[in-house]
C-alpha positions as CSV (number, residue, x, y, z in Angstrom):
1,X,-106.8,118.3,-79.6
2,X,-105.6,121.1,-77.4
3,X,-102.2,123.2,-78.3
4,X,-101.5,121.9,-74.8
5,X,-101.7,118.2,-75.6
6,X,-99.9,118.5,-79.2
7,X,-97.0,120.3,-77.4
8,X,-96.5,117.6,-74.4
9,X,-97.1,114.4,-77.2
10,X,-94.4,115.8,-79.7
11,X,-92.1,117.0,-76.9
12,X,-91.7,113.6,-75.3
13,X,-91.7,112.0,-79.0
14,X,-88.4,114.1,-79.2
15,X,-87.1,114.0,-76.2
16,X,-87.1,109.7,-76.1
17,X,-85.4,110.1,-79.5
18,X,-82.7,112.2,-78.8
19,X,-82.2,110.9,-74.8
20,X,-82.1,107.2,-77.2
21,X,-78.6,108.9,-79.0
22,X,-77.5,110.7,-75.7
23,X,-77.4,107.6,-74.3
24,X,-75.9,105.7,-77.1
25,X,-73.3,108.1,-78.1
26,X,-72.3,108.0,-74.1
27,X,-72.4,104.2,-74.2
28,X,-69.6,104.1,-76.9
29,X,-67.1,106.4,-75.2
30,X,-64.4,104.4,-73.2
31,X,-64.7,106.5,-69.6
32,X,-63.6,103.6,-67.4
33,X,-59.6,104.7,-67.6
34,X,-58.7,101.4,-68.6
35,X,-57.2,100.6,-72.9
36,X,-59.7,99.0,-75.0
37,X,-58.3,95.3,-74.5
38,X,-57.2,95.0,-71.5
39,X,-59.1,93.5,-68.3
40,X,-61.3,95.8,-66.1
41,X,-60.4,96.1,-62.5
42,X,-63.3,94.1,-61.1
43,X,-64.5,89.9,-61.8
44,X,-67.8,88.3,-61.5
45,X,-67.9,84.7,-60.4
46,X,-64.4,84.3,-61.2
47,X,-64.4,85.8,-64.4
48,X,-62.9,89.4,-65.4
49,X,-64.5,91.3,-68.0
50,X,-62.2,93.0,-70.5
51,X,-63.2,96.4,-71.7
52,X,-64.2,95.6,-75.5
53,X,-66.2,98.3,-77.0
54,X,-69.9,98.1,-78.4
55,X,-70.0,96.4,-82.2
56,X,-69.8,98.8,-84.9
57,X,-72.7,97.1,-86.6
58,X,-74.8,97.2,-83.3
59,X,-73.7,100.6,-82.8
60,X,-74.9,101.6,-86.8
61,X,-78.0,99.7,-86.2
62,X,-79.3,101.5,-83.1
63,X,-78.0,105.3,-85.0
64,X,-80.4,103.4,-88.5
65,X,-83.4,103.6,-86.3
66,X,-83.0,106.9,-84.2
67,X,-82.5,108.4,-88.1
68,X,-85.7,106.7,-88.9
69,X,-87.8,107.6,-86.2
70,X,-86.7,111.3,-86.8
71,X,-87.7,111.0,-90.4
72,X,-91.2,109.4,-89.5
73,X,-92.2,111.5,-86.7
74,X,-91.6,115.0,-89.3
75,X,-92.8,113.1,-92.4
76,X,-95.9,110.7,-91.3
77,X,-99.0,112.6,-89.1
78,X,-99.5,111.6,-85.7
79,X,-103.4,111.2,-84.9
80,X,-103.0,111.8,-80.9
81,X,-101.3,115.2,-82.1
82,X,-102.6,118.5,-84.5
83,X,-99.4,117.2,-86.8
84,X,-100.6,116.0,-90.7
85,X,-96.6,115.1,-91.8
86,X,-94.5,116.6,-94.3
87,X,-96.1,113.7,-96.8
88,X,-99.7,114.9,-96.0
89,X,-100.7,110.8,-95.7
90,X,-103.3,109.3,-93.7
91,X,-104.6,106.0,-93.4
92,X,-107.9,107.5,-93.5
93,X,-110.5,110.2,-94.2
94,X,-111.3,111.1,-90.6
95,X,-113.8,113.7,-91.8
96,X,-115.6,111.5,-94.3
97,X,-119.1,110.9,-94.0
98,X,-120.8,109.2,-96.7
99,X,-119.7,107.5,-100.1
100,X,-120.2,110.5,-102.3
101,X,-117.5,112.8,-99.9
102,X,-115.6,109.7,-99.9
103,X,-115.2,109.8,-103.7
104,X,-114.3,113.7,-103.4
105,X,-111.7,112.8,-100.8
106,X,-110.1,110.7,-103.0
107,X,-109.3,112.7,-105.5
108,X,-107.1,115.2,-103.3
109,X,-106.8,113.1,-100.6
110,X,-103.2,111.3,-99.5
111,X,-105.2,109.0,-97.6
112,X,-104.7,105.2,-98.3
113,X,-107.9,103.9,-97.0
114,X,-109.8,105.8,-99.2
115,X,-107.7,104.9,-102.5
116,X,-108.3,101.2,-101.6
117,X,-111.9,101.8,-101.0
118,X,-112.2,103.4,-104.4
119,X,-110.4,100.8,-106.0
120,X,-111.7,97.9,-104.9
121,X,-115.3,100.1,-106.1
122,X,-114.3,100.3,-109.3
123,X,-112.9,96.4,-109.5
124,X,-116.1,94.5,-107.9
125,X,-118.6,97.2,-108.3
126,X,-120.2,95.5,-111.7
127,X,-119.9,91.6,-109.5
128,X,-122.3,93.6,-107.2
129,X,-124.4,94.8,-109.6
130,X,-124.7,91.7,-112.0
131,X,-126.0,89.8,-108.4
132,X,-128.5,92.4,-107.3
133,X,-129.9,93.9,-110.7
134,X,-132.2,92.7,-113.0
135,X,-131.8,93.4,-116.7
136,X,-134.2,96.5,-116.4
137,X,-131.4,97.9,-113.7
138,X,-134.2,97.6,-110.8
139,X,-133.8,95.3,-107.8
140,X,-134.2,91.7,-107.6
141,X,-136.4,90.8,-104.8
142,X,-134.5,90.0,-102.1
143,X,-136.2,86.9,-101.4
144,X,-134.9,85.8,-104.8
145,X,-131.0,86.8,-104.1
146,X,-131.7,84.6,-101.2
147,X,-131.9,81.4,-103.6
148,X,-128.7,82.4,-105.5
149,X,-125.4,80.4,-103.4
150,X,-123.2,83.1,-105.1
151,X,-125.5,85.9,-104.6
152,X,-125.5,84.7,-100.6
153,X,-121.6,84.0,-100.7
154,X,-121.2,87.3,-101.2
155,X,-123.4,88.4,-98.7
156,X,-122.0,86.4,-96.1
157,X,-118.5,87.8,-96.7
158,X,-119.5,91.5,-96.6
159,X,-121.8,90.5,-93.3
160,X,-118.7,89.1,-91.5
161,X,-116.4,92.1,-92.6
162,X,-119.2,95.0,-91.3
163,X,-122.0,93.0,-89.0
164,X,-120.3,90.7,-87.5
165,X,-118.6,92.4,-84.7
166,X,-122.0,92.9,-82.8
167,X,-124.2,89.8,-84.7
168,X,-121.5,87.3,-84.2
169,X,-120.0,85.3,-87.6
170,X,-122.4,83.1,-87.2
171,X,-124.8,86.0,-86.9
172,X,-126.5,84.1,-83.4
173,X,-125.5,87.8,-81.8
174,X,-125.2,87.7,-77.7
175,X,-126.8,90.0,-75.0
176,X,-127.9,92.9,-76.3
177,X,-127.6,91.9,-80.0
178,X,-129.9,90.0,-81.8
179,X,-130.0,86.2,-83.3
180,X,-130.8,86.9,-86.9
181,X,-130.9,82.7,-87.2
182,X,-134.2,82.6,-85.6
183,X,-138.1,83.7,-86.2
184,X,-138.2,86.4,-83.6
185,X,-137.6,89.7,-84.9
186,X,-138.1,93.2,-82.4
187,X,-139.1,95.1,-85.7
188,X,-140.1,92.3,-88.2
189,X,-138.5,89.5,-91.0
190,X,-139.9,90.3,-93.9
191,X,-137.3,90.7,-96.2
192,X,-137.6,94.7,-97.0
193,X,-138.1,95.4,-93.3
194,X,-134.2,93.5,-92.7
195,X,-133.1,96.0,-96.1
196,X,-134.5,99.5,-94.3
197,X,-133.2,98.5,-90.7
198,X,-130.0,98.1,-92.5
199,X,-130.2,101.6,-94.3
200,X,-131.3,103.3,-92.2
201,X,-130.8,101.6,-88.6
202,X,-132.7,101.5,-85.5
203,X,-132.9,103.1,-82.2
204,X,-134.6,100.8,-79.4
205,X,-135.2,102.7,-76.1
206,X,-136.9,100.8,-73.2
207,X,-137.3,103.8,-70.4
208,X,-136.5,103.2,-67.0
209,X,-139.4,102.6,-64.8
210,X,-137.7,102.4,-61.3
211,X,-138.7,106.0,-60.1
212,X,-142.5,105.3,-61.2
213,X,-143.0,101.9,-60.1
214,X,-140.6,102.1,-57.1
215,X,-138.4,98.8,-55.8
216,X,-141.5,96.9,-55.4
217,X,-143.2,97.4,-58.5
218,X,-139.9,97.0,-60.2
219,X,-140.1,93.0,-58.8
220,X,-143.5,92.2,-59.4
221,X,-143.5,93.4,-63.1
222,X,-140.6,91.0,-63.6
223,X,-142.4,88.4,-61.7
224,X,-144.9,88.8,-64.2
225,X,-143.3,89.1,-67.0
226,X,-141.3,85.7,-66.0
227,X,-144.7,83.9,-65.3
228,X,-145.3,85.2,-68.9
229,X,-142.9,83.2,-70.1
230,X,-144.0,80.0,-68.7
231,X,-141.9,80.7,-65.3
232,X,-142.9,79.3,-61.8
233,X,-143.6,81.9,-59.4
234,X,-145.1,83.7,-56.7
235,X,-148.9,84.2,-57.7
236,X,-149.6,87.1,-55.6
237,X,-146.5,88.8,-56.7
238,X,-147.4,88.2,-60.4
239,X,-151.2,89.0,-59.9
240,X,-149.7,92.5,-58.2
241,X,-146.9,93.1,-61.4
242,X,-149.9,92.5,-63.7
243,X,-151.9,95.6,-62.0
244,X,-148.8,97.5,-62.6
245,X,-148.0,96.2,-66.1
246,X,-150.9,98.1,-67.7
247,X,-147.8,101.0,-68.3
248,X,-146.1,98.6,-70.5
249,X,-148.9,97.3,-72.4
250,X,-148.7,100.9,-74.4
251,X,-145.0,98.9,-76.3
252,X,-145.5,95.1,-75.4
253,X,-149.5,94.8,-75.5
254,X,-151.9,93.7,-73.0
255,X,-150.7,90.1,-73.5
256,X,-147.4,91.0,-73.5
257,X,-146.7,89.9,-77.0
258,X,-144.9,92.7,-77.9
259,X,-145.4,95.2,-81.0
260,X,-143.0,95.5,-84.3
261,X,-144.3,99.1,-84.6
262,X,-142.1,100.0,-81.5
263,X,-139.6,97.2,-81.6
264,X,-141.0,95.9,-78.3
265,X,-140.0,92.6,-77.6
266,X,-142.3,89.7,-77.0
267,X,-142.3,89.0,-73.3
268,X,-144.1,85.6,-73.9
269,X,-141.5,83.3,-75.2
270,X,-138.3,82.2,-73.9
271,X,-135.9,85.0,-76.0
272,X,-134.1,87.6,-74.0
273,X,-131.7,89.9,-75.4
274,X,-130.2,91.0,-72.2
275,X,-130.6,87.8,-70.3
276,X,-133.9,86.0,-69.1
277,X,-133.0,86.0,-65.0
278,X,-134.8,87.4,-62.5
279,X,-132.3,90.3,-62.1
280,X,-131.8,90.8,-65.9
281,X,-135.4,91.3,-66.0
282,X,-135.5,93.4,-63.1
283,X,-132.3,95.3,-64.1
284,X,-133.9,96.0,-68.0
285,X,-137.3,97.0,-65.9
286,X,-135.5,99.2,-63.5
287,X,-132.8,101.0,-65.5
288,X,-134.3,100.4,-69.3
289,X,-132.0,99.8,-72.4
290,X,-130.7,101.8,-75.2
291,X,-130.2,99.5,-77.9
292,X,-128.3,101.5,-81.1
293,X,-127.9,99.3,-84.9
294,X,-126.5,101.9,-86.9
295,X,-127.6,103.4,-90.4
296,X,-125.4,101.4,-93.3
297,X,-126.9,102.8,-96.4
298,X,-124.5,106.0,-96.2
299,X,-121.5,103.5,-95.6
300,X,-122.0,100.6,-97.5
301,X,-124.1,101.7,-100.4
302,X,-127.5,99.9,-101.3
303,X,-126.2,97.2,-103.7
304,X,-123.9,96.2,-100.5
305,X,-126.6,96.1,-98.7
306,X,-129.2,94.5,-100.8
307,X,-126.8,91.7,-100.6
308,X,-126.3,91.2,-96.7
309,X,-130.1,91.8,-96.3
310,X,-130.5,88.7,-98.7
311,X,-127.9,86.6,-96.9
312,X,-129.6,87.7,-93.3
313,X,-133.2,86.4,-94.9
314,X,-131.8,83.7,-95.6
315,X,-131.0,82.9,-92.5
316,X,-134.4,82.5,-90.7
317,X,-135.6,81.7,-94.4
318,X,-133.6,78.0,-95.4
């Protein structure tokens, strides 16, 4: 953040503190001219206010907190400001990037996040590693974990904690995130394929095709591709968008049944990930998708993820 930015954040911090005991220290004077005690010169509905001053424990309540806030705006970091605190503490390691610098951090580091992370490593890292190794210290196959209950118990928890912000906590996703419940996968099932799109993530990029197929190629490629899907429609359109599909038959195939390779999706069946309309299909045709899972091998550590890849199988996989 710029020098500018940390100056105007910590100046009007400071100035809503001290205008807070301005105006408290003015609103305990008596400047009306009139004895503590008696009645003011004025009534309201019949009724005349005397001039009783503020309570002294309302009064050393509101001077408790101004005190406070001074202490924890010098002592505690503020993240919209260049300001670390007198303490040095931070809920987190902003500059953290994989479990090894995590460990490294949390040796010098103040931060709490990271002590918890490591603690909660060293308490449950040996449950992890009874479920996922074998005697020899290699990997179970995943397809085994599957069977355990504990095994996928465990799995499930550290899916709804990390995954299921996107996937849904009952992992049936919504647009633009998959359903890991069913058969249809844009880069495959099988069991290893679920553990190395968790390490290592995926990047799905449909390129927009509106400046090569223009507005009317754009609507008979999705009339195709709906017709593909079992969808009444125009014949002459869908005859025309399957002239013009032969550019998308490089990702989905000439049949449209789409290609794991490429994470192409098929276009025969009735699953859409951005909707199956007419104008979802023409919109993902026109302007193409970027669809982003991100790597969690860095962030969650293999065991980790040996476990949610079993619990995902064993979704599609009863």
């Amino acid at each position: 953040m710029s020098i500018f930015w940390t100056i105007w954040i910590s100046a009007i911090t400071l100035t809503v503190i001290i205008g807070c005991a301005v105006l408290l220290r003015a609103a305990n004077k008596n400047n009306t001219g009139v004895k503590e005690g008696d009645p003011m010169p004025h009534t309201f509905d019949g009724i005349q206010e005397l001039n009783n001053p503020l309570p002294k424990w309302w009064v050393g309540l509101f001077w408790f907190t101004i005190v406070i806030a001074l202490i924890y705006s010098f002592a505690f970091p503020s993240y919209t400001a260049n300001w670390n605190g007198l303490l040095g503490w931070s809920s987190s390691e902003q500059s953290v990037k994989s479990k090894e610098e995590s460990a490294e951090a949390a040796a010098t580091s103040h931060s709490q996040y990271q002590r918890e992370m490591n603690e909660a490593e060293i308490k449950y890292g040996e449950v992890f590693k009874k479920l996922v190794y074998t005697d020899a210290d290699t990997y179970k196959d995943i397809e085994l974990i599957a069977q355990d209950p504990e095994a996928v118990k465990v799995g499930q928890r550290l899916f709804l904690q990390n995954c299921a912000q996107c996937h849904g906590s009952d992992a049936r996703g919504g647009k633009g995130f998959p359903n890991l419940t069913d058969n249809d996968w844009l880069y495959g099932g099988e069991a290893l394929t679920i553990k190395q799109t968790l390490m290592h993530g995926r990047n799905g990029v449909m390129v927009a095709w509106k400046d090569i197929l223009g507005e009317d190629g754009v609507k008979e490629v999705a009339t195709y591709v709906l017709q593909l899907s079992g969808r009444r429609v125009n014949d002459l359109d869908a005859q025309a968008g399957k002239e013009r599909f032969v550019v998308c038959a490089a990702c989905h195939g000439a049949d449209g049944t789409g290609g794991q390779a490429f994470g192409a999706p098929n276009l025969t069946d009735k699953i859409w990930l951005y909707g199956g309309s007419r104008k979802a299909v023409e919109d993902t045709i026109r302007n193409g998708r970027n669809g982003v899972m991100p790597a969690w091998g860095e962030v969650l550590g293999e065991d980790k993820v040996h476990l949610i890849s079993a619990f995902v199988y064993s979704l599609s996989n009863k």
